[in-house]
DRENPADREN-961836 format. One record per residue: residue in three letters; y, x, z of N, C-alpha, C, O, CB in turn; residue number from 1. Coordinates in Angstrom, 3 decimals. Atoms other than C-alpha are relative to their C-alpha. Glycine has a CB too. Example, Ala and Ser with C-alpha at 12.3 -4.5 7.8 and 13.67 -1.06 7.14 Angstrom:
milum|n.py|n.px|n.pz|ca.py|ca.px|ca.pz|c.py|c.px|c.pz|o.py|o.px|o.pz|cb.py|cb.px|cb.pz|marvex
ala|-1.190|0.890|0.000|-4.500|12.300|7.800|1.200|0.900|0.000|1.181|1.936|0.665|0.027|-0.992|1.246|1
ser|-1.190|-0.820|-0.060|-1.060|13.670|7.140|1.090|-0.770|0.730|2.198|-0.261|0.899|0.462|0.414|-1.415|2
END
This chain:
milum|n.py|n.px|n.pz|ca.py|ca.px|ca.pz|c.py|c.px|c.pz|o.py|o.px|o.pz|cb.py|cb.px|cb.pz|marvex
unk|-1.193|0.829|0.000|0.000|0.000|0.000|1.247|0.866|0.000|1.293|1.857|0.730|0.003|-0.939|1.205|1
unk|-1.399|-0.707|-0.136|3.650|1.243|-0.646|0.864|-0.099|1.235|1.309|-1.170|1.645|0.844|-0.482|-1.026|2
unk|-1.096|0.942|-0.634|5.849|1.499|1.858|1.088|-0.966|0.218|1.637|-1.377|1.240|0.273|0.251|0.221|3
unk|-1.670|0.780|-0.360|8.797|-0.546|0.907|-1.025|-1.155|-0.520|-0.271|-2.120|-0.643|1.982|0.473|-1.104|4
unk|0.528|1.126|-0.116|6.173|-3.181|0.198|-0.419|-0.546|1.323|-0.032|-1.646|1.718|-0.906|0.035|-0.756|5
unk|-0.059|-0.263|-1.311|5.055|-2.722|3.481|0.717|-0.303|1.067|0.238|-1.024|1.943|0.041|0.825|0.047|6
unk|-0.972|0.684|-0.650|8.200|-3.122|5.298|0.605|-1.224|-0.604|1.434|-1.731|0.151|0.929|0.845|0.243|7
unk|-0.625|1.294|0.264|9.234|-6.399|3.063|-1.400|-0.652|0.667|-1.130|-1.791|1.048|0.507|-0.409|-1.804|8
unk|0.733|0.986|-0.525|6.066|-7.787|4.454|0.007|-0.066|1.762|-0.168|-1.127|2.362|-1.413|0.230|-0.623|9
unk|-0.387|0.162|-1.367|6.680|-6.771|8.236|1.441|-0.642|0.484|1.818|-0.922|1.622|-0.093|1.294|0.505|10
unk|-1.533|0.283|-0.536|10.452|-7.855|7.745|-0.627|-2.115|-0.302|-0.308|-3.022|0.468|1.920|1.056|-1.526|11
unk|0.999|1.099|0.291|8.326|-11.172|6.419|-0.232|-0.914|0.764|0.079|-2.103|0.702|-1.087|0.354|-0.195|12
unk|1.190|0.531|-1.312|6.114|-11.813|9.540|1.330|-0.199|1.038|1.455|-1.354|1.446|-1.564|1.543|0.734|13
unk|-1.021|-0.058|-0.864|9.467|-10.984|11.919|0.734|-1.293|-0.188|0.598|-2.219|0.612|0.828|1.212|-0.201|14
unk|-0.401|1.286|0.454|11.491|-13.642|10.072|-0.622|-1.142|0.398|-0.031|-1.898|1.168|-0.037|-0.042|-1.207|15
unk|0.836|0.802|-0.365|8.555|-15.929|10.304|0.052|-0.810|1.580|0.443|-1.869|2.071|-1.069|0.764|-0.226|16
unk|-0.375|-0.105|-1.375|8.187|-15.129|13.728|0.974|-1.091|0.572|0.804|-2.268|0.893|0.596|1.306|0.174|17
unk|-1.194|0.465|-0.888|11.745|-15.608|15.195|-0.016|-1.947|-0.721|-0.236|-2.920|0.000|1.891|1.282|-0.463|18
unk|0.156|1.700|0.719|11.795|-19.311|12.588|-0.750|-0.868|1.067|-0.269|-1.816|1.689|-1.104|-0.085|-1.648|19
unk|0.901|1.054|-0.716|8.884|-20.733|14.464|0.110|-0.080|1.314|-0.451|-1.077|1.770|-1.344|0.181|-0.193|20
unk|-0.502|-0.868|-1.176|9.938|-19.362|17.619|1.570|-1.450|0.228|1.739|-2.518|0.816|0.544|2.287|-0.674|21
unk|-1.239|1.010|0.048|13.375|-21.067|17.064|-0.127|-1.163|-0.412|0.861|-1.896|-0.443|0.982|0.357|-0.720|22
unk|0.208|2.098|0.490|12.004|-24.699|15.816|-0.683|-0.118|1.592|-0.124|-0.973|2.280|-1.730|-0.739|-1.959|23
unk|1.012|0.416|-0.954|9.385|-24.627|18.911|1.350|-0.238|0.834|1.804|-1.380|0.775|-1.375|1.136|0.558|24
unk|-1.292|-0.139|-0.476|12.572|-23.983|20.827|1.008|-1.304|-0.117|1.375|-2.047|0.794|0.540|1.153|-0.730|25
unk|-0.900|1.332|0.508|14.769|-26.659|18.989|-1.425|-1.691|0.737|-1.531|-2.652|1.499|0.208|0.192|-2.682|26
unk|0.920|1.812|-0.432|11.897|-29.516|19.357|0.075|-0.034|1.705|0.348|-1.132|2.192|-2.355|-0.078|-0.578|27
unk|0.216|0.101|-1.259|11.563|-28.673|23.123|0.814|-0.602|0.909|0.695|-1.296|1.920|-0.174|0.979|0.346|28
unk|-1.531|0.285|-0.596|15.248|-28.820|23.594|0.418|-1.635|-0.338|1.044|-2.472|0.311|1.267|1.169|-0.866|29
unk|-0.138|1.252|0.834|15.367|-31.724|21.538|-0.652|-1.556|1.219|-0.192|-2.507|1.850|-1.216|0.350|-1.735|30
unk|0.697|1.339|-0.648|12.717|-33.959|23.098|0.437|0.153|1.847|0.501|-0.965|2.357|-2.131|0.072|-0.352|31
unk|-0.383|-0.434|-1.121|13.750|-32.521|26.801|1.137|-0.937|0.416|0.993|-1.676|1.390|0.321|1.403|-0.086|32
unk|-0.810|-0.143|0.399|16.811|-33.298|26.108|0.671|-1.766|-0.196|1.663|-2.125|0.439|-0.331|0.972|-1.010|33
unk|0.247|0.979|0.227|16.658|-36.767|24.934|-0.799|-1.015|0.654|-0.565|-2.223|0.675|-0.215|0.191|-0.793|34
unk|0.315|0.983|-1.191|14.376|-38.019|27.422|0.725|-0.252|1.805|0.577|-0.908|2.837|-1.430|0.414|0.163|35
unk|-0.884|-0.898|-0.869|16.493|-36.711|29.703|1.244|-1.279|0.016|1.494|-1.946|1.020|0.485|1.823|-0.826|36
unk|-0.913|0.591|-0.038|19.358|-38.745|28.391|-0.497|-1.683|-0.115|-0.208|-2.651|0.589|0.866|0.625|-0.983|37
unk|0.591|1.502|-0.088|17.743|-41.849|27.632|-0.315|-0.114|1.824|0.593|-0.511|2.555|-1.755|-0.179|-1.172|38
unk|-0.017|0.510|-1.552|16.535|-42.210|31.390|1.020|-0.105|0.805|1.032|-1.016|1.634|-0.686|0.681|0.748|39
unk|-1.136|0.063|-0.740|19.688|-41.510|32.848|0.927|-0.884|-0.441|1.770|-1.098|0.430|0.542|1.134|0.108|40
unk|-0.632|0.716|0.276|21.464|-43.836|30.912|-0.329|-1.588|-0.054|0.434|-2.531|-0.263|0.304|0.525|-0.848|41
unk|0.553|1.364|-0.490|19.060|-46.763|31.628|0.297|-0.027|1.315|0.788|-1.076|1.733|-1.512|-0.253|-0.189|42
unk|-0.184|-0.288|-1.359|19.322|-45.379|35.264|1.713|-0.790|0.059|2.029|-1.711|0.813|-0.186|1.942|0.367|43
unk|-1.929|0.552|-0.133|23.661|-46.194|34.666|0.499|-1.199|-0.144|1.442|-1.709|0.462|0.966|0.535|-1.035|44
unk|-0.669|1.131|0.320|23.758|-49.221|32.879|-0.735|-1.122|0.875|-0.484|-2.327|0.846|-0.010|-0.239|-1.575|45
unk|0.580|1.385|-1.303|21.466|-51.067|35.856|0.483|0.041|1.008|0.532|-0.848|1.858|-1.436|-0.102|0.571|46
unk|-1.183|0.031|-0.998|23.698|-49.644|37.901|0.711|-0.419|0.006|1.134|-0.920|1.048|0.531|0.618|0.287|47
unk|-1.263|0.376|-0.021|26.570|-50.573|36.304|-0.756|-1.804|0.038|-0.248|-2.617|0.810|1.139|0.725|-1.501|48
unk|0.548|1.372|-0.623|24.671|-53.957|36.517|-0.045|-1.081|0.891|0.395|-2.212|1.093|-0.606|0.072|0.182|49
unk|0.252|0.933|-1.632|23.296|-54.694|39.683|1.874|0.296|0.734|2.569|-0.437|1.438|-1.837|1.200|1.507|50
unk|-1.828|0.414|-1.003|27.184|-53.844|41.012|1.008|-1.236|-0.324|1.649|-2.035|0.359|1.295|1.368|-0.331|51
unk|-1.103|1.412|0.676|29.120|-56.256|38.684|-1.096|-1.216|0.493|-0.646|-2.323|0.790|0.336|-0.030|-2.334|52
unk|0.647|1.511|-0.310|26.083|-58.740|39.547|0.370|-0.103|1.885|0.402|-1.160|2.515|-2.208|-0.024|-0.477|53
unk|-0.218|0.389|-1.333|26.869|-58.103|43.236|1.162|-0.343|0.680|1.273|-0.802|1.817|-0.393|0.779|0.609|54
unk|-1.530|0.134|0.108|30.543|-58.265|42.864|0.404|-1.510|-0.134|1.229|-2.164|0.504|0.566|0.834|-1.304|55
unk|-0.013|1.523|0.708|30.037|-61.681|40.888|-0.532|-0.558|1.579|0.237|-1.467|1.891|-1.336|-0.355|-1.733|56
unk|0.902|0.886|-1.003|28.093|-63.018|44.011|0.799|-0.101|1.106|1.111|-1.158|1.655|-1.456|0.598|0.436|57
unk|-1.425|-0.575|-0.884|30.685|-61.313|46.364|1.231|-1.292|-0.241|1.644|-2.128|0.563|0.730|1.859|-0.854|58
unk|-0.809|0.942|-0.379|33.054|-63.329|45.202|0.186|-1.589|-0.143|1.057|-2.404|0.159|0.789|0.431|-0.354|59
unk|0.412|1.668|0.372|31.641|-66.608|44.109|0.040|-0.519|1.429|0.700|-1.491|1.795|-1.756|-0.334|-0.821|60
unk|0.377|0.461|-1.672|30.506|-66.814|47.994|1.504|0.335|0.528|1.659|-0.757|1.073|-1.496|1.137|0.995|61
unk|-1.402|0.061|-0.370|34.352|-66.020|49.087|0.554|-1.137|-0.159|1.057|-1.813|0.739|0.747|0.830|-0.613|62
unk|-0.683|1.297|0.265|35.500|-68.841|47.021|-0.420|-0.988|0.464|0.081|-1.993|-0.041|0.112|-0.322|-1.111|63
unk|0.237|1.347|-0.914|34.076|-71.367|49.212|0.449|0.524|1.202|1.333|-0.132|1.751|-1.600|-0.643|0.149|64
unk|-0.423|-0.637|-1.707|34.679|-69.483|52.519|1.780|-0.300|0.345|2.323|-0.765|1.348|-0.295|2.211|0.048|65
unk|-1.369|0.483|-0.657|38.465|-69.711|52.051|0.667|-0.772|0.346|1.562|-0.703|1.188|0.615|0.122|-0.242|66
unk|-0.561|1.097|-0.672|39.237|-72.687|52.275|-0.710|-1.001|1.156|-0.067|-1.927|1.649|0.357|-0.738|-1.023|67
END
């Protein structure tokens, strides 16, 4: 084998390498990432929920009390 064939096929495998390396990387971050945000944002909006529903109740039950 020649060398400068040689090194285009080790510069090749390196490339390769770091690529698959950096997708495994990306998907991990990705799905991590995303479940991550999805839960926390179901976690917020039942929050923001149950408060406005307890707020609503809060003051429905006031409006008879005052007078």
């Amino acid at each position: 084998m020649k060398p400068q064939r040689t090194f285009r096929l080790a510069g090749a495998f390196v490339i390769l390498l770091y690529q698959t390396e950096h997708f495994c990387k990306e998907l991990i971050h990705r799905h991590v990432y995303a479940s991550f945000h999805d839960s926390f944002f179901t976690f917020g909006s039942r929050l923001k929920f149950s408060i406005t529903f307890f707020d609503v109740l809060y003051k429905w039950k006031h409006s008879f009390t005052k007078y």
